[in-house]
C-alpha positions as CSV (number, residue, x, y, z in Angstrom):
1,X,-91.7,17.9,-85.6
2,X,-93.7,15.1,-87.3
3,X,-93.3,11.9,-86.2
4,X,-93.9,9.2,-88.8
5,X,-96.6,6.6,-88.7
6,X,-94.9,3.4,-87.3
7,X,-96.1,0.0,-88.6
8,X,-95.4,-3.4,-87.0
9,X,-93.3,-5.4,-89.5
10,X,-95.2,-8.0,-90.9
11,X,-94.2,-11.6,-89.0
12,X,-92.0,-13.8,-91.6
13,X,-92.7,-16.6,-92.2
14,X,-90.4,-20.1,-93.8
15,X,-90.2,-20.4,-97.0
16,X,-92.4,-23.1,-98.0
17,X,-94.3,-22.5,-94.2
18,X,-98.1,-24.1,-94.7
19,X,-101.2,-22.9,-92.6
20,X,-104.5,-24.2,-91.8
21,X,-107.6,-23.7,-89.4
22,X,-107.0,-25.2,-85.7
23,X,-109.7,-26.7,-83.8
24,X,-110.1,-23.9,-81.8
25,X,-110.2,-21.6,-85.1
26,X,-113.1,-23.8,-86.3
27,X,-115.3,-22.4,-83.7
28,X,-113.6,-18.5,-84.3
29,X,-114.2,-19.4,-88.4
30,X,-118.0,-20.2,-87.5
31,X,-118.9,-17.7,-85.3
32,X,-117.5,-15.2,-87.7
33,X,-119.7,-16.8,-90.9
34,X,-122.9,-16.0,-88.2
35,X,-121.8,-12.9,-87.6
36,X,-121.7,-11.9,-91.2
37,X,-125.0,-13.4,-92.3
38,X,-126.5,-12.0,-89.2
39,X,-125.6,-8.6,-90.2
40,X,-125.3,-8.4,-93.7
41,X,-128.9,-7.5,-94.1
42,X,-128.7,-4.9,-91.6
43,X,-126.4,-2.5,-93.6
44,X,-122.4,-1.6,-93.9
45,X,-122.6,0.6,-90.7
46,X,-124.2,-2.8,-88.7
47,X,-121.8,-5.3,-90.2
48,X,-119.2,-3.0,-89.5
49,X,-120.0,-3.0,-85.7
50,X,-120.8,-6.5,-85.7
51,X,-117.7,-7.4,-87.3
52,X,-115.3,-5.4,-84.8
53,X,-117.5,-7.1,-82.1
54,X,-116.8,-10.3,-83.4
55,X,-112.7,-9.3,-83.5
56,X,-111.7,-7.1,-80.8
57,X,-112.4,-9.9,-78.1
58,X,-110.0,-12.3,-79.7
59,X,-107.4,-9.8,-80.7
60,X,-108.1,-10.2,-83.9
61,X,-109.0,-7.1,-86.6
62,X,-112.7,-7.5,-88.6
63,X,-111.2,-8.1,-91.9
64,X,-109.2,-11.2,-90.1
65,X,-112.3,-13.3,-90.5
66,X,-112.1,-13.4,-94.7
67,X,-108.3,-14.6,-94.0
68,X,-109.5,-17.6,-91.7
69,X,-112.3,-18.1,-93.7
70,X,-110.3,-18.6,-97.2
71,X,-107.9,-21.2,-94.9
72,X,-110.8,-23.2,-93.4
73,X,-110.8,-27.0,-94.9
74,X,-106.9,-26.4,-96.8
75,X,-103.9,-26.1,-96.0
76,X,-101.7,-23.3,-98.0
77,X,-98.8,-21.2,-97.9
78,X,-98.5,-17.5,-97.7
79,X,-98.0,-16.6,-101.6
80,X,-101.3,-19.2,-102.3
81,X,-103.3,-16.9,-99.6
82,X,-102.6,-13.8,-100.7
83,X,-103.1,-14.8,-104.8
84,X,-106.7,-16.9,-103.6
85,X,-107.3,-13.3,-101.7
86,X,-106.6,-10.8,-104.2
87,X,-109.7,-10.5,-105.8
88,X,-110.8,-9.4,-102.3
89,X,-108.2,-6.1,-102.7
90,X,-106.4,-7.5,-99.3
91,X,-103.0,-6.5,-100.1
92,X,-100.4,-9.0,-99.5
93,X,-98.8,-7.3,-96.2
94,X,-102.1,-7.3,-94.4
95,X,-102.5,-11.0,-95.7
96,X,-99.1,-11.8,-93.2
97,X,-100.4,-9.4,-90.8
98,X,-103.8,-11.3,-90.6
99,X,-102.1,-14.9,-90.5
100,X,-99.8,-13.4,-87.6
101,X,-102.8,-12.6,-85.4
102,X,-104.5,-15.4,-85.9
103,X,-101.6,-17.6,-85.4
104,X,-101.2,-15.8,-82.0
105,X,-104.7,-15.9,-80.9
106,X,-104.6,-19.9,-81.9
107,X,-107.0,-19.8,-84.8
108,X,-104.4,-20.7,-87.2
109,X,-101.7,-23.5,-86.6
110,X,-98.9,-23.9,-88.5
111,X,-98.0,-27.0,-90.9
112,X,-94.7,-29.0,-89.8
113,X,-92.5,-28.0,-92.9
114,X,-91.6,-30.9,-95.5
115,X,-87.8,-30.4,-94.2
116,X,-89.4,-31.4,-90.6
117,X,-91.7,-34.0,-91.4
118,X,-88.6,-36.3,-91.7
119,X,-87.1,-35.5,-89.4
């Protein structure tokens, strides 16, 4: 009998729910640019590997690093993300998968919501 491919559900997220680069993420954000440039000249099989290098220590996947990139110096929301990182072809659902494991591995922080900020 086949069993069907299981996929985490995506982490949800508030309505209205902000993110932007922590300090910690600055350094992550960084070390991913070098990474690129380093192997970008090398070829797609090189960046490839440098790029999972780069990811699998932080628990992170490679393409996380255009995500955290796109967030460094603003602060958006999820439907802003995914329409500034369409032109990439990052669907939307890997857009919240991305912000959920760099949330977890303290790249990404969330905003305090404007309902909160009152508060």
């Amino acid at each position: 009998m086949l069993e069907s491919k299981v996929t985490p559900a995506a982490k949800r997220w508030a309505r209205g729910q902000k993110f932007t680069v922590s300090a910690a993420g600055v350094e992550v954000e960084e070390s991913y640019r070098v990474t690129v440039t380093a192997a970008r000249s090398s070829g797609r099989s090189a960046l490839e590997a440098a790029l999972a290098a780069w990811a699998t220590p932080r628990g992170l996947s490679p393409g996380d690093g255009v995500v955290l990139s796109e967030l460094k110096g603003k602060r958006l929301g999820v439907p802003d993300l995914c329409r500034n990182l369409e032109p990439t072809g990052i669907p939307p659902d890997e857009v919240r998968a991305a912000l959920g494991r760099l949330v977890e591995a303290g790249a990404v922080e969330l905003l305090p919501l404007a309902s909160q900020v009152g508060a």
